[in-house]
PyMOL CGO cylinders between C-alpha atoms (Angstrom):
from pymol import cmd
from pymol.cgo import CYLINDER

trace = [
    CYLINDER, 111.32, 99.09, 61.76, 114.16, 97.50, 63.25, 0.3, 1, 1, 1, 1, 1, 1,
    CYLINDER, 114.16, 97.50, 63.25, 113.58, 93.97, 64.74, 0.3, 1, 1, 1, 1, 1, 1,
    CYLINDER, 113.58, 93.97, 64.74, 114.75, 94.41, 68.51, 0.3, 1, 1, 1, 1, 1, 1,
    CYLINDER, 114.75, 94.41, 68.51, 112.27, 97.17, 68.98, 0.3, 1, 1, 1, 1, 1, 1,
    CYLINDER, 112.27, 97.17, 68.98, 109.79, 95.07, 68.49, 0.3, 1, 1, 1, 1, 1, 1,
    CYLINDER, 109.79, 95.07, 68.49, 111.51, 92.66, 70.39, 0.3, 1, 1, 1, 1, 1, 1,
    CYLINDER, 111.51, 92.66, 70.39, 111.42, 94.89, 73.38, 0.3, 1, 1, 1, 1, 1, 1,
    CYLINDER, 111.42, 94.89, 73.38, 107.89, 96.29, 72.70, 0.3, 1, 1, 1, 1, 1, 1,
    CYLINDER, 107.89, 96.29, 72.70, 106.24, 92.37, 72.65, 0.3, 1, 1, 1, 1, 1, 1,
    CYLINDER, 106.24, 92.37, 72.65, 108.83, 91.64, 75.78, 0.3, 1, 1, 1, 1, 1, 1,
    CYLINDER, 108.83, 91.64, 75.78, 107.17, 94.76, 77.59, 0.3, 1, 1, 1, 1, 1, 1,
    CYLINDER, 107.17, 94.76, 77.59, 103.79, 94.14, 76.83, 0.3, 1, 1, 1, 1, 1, 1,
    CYLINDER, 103.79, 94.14, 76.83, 103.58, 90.99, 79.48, 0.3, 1, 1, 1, 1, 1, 1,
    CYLINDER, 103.58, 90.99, 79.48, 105.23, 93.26, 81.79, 0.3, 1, 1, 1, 1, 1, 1,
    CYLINDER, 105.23, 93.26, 81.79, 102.66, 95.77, 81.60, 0.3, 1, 1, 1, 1, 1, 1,
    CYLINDER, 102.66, 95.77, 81.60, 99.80, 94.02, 81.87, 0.3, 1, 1, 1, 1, 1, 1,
    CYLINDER, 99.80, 94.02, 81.87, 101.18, 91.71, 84.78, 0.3, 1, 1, 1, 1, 1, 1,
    CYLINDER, 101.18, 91.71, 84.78, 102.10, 95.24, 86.74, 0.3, 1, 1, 1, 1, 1, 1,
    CYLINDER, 102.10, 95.24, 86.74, 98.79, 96.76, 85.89, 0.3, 1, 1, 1, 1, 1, 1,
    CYLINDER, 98.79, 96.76, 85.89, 96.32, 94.60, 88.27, 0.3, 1, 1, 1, 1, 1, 1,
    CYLINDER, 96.32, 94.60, 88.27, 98.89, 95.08, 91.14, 0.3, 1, 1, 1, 1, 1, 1,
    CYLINDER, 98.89, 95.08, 91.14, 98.83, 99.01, 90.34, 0.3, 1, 1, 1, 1, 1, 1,
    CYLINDER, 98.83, 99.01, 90.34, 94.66, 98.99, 90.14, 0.3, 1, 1, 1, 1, 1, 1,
    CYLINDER, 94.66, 98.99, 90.14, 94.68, 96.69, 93.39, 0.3, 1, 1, 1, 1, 1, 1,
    CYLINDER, 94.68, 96.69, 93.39, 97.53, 99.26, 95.40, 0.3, 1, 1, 1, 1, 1, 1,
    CYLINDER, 97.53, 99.26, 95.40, 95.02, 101.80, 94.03, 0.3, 1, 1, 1, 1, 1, 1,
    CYLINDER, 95.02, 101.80, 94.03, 91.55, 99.92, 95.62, 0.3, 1, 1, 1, 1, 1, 1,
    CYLINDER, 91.55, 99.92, 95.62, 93.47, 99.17, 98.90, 0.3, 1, 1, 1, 1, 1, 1,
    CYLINDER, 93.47, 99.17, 98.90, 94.47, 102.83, 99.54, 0.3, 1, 1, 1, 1, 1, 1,
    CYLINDER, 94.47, 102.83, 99.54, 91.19, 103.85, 98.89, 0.3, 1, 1, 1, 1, 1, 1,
    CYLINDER, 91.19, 103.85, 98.89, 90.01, 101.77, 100.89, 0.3, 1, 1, 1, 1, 1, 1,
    CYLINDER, 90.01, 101.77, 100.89, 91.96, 102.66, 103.81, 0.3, 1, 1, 1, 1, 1, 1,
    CYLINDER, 91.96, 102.66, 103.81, 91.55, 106.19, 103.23, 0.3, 1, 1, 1, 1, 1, 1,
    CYLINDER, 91.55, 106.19, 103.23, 87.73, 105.60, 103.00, 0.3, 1, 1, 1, 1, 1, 1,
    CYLINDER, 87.73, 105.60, 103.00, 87.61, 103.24, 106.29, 0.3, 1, 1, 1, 1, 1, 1,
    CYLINDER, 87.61, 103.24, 106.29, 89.89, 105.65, 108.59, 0.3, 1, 1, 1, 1, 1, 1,
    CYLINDER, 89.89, 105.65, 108.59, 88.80, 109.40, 107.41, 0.3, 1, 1, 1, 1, 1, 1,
    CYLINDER, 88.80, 109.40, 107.41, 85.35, 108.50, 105.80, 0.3, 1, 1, 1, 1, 1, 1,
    CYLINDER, 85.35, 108.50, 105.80, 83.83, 105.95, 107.87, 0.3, 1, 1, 1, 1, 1, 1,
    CYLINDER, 83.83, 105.95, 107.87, 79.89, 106.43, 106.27, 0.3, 1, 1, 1, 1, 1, 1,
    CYLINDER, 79.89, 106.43, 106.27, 81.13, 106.37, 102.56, 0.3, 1, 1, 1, 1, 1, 1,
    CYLINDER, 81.13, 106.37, 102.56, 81.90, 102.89, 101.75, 0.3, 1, 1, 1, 1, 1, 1,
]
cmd.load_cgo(trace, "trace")
């Protein structure tokens, strides 16, 4: 296995899991929003 793909595989690994809270929390917000305005009872 050549070195600088595991170069770029432990550089995108912070990446990822720095992006994937912000992705979960876009996710909760819109549902959220979609729950307050069209489904008031549900939440």
């Amino acid at each position: 296995m050549p070195c600088d793909s595991v170069a770029r595989k432990s550089a995108l690994i912070p990446m990822v899991s720095h992006a994937l809270p912000r992705i979960q929390w876009a996710l909760v917000g819109a549902k959220r929003l979609e729950c307050g305005s069209l489904l008031p009872l549900c939440c």
